[in-house]
C-alpha positions as CSV (number, residue, x, y, z in Angstrom):
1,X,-2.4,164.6,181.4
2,X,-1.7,168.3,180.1
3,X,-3.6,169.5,177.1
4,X,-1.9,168.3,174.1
5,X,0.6,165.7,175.5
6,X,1.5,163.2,173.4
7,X,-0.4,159.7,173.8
8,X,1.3,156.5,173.1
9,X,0.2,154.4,170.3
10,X,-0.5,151.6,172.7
11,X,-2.6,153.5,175.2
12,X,-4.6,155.3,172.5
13,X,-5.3,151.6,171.3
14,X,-6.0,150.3,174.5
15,X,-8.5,153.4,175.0
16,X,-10.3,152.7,171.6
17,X,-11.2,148.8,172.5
18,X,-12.1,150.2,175.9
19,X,-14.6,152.6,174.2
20,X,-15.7,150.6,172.3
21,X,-16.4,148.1,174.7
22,X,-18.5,150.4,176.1
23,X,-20.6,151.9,173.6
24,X,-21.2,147.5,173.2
25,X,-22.3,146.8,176.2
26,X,-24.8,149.8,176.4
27,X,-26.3,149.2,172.6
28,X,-26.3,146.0,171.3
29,X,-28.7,146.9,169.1
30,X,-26.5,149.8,167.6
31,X,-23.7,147.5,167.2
32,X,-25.7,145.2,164.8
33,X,-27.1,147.8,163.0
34,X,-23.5,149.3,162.6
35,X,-21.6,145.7,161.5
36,X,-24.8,145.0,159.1
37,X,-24.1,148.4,157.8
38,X,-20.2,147.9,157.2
39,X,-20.5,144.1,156.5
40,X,-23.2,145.8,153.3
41,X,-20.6,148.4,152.4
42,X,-18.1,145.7,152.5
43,X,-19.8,143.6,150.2
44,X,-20.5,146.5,147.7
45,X,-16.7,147.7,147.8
46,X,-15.9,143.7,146.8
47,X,-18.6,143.7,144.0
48,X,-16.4,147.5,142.5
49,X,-13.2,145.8,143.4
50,X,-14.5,142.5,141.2
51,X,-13.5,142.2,137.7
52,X,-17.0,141.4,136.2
53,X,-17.2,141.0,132.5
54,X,-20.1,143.1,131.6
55,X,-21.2,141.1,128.6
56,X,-22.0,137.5,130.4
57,X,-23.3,139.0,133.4
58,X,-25.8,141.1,131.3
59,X,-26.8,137.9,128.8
60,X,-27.5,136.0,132.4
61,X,-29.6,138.9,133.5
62,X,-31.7,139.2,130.2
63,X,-32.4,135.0,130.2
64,X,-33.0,135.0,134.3
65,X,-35.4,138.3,133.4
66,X,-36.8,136.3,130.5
67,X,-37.5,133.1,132.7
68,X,-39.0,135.4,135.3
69,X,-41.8,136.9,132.5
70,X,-42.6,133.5,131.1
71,X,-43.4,132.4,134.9
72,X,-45.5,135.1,135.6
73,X,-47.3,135.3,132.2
74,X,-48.0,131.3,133.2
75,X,-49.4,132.5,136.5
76,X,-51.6,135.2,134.9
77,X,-53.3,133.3,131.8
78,X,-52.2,130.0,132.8
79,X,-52.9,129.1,136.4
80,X,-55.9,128.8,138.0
81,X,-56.4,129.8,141.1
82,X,-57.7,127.6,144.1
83,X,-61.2,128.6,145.2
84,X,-60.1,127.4,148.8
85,X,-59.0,131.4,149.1
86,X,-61.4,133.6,147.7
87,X,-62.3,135.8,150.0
88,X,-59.2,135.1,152.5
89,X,-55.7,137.1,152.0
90,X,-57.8,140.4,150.3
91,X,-55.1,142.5,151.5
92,X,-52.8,141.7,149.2
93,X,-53.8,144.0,146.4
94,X,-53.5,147.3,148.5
95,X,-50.1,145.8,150.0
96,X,-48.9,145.8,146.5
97,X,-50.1,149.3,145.7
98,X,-48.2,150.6,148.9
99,X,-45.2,149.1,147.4
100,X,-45.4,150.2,143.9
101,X,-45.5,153.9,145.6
102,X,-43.1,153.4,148.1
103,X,-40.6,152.1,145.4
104,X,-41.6,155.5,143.6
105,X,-41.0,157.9,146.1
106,X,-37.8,156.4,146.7
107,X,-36.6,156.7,142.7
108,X,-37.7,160.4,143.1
109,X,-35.7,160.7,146.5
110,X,-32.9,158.7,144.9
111,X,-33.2,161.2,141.8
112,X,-32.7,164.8,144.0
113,X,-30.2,162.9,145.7
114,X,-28.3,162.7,143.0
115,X,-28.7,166.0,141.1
116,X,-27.4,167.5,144.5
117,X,-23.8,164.8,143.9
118,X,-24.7,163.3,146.9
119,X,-23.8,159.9,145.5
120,X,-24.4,158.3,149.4
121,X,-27.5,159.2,149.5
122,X,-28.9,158.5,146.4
123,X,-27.4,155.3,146.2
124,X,-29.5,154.3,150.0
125,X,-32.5,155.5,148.2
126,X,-32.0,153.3,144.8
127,X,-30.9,150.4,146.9
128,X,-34.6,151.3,149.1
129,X,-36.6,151.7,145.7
130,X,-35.1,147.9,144.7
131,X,-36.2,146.5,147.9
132,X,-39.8,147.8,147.7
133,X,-39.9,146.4,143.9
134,X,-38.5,143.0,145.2
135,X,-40.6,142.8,148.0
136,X,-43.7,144.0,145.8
137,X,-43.0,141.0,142.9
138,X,-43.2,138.4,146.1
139,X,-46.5,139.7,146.9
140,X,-47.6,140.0,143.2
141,X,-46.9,136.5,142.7
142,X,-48.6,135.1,146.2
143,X,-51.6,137.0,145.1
144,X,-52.5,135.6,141.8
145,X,-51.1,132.6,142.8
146,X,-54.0,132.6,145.4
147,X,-56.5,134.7,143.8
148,X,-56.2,134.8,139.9
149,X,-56.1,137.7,138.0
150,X,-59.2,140.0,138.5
151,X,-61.5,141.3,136.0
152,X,-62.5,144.6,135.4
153,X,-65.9,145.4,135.5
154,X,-65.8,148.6,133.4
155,X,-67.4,149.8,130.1
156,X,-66.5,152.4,127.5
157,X,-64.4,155.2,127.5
158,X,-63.3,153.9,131.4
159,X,-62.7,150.7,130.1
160,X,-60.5,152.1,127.1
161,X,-58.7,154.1,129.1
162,X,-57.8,151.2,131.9
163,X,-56.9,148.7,129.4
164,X,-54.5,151.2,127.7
165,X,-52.9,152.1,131.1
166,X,-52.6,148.1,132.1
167,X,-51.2,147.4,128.8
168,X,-48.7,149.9,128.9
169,X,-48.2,148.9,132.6
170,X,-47.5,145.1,131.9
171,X,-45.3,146.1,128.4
172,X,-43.1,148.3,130.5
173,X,-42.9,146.3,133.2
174,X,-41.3,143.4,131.3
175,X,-38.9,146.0,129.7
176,X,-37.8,147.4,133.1
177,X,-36.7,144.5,134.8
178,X,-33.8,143.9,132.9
179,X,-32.4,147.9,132.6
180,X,-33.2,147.7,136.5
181,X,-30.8,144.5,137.0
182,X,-28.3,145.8,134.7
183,X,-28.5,149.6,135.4
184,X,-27.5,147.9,139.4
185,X,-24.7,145.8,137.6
186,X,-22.8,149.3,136.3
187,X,-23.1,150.5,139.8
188,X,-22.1,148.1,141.9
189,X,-19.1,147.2,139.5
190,X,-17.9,150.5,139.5
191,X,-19.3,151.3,135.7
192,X,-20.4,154.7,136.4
193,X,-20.2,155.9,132.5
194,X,-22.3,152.9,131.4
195,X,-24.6,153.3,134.1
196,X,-25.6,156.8,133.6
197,X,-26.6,155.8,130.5
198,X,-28.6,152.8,131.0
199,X,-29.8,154.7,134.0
200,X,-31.7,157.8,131.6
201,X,-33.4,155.1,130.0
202,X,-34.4,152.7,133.0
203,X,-35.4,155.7,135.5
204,X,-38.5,156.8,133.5
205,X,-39.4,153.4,132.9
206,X,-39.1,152.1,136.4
207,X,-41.2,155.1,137.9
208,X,-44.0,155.2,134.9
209,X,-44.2,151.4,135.9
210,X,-44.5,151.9,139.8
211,X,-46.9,155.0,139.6
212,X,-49.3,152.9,137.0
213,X,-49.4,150.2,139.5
214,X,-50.8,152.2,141.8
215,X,-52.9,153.4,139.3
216,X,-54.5,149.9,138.3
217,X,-54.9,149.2,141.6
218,X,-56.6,152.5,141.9
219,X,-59.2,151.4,138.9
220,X,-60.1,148.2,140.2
221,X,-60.6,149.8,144.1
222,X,-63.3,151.6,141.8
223,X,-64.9,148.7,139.9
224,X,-64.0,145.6,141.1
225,X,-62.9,145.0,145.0
């Protein structure tokens, strides 16, 4: 066919499936990765598209965030733990320190994302930094679930200065996990001026919260493990 001839709609079609087919049959694995892509973006278009009421959605988020602390203030000064697993599962502790810095490398990705507008990009690396915090509170819970809380061994000024850091740690923490849930509501709604917002306010929280995690952990590598 000459250079620039035109192509029929139905050919160009029938070309299309054919390539398709094609790139298929030679990466399955691309094609999954590609329809659990669009099938993600799909979902986050509906949840933009959706006509949320903002002020429901956020009084669920504040009594599901409040049920959520009074579980794992239960776990740490309620529960005890099973001696069947001291010793066993000791990995825990760095796993969650991993997280915690993970999910703060990710907000500061996320943040030069965005003050370089590209929205894309930072919203990958937010959506990253929630996954590492998600998958960091299942392995918070498993681990004084199975081990307790731990101690620290410490005296003076070290002590002070741990106990100040924890507090301000487990404060924050409780603070950030509603701004977190609703600072994600804005955005995927398709809020973007009540986001910002929330989002000047949660972002400084959120990373104080996952460096001092790492922090604590850091401290009791020191003392106590």
């Amino acid at each position: 066919m000459p250079l620039g001839a035109p192509v029929s709609r139905p050919k160009l079609r029938r070309e299309l499936i054919a390539g398709c087919r094609l790139i298929t049959t030679r990466s399955p694995l691309r094609r999954a990765r590609n329809d659990f892509r669009m099938n993600f973006y799909d979902l986050i278009v509906s949840m933009e598209q959706a006509a949320f009421r903002p002020r429901p959605v956020v009084g669920a988020i504040v009594v599901v965030s409040g049920l959520a602390v009074s579980f794992l203030l239960w776990l740490l000064y309620g529960h005890h733990a099973s001696a069947d697993f001291a010793g066993r599962w000791m990995f825990l502790p760095a796993l969650n320190a991993l997280l915690n810095g993970l999910c703060a490398i990710a907000l500061c990705v996320g943040l030069y994302f965005i003050k370089h507008h590209n929205k894309e990009a930072h919203r990958t690396s937010m959506l990253l930094a929630f996954a590492f915090s998600s998958v960091f509170l299942i392995s918070y819970i498993v681990n004084h679930a199975l081990h307790g809380d731990t101690m620290f061994p410490g005296h003076g000024p070290v002590r002070t200065l741990y106990l100040s850091i924890l507090a301000s740690h487990v404060i924050l923490s409780i603070v950030a996990l509603p701004m977190v849930l609703t600072t994600f509501f804005f955005s995927l709604t398709g809020r973007f001026v009540m986001h910002r917002r929330i989002a000047r306010l949660t972002f400084p929280i959120w990373l104080y919260v996952s460096i001092t995690g790492v922090v604590v952990f850091a401290f009791l590598k020191a003392y106590a493990y």
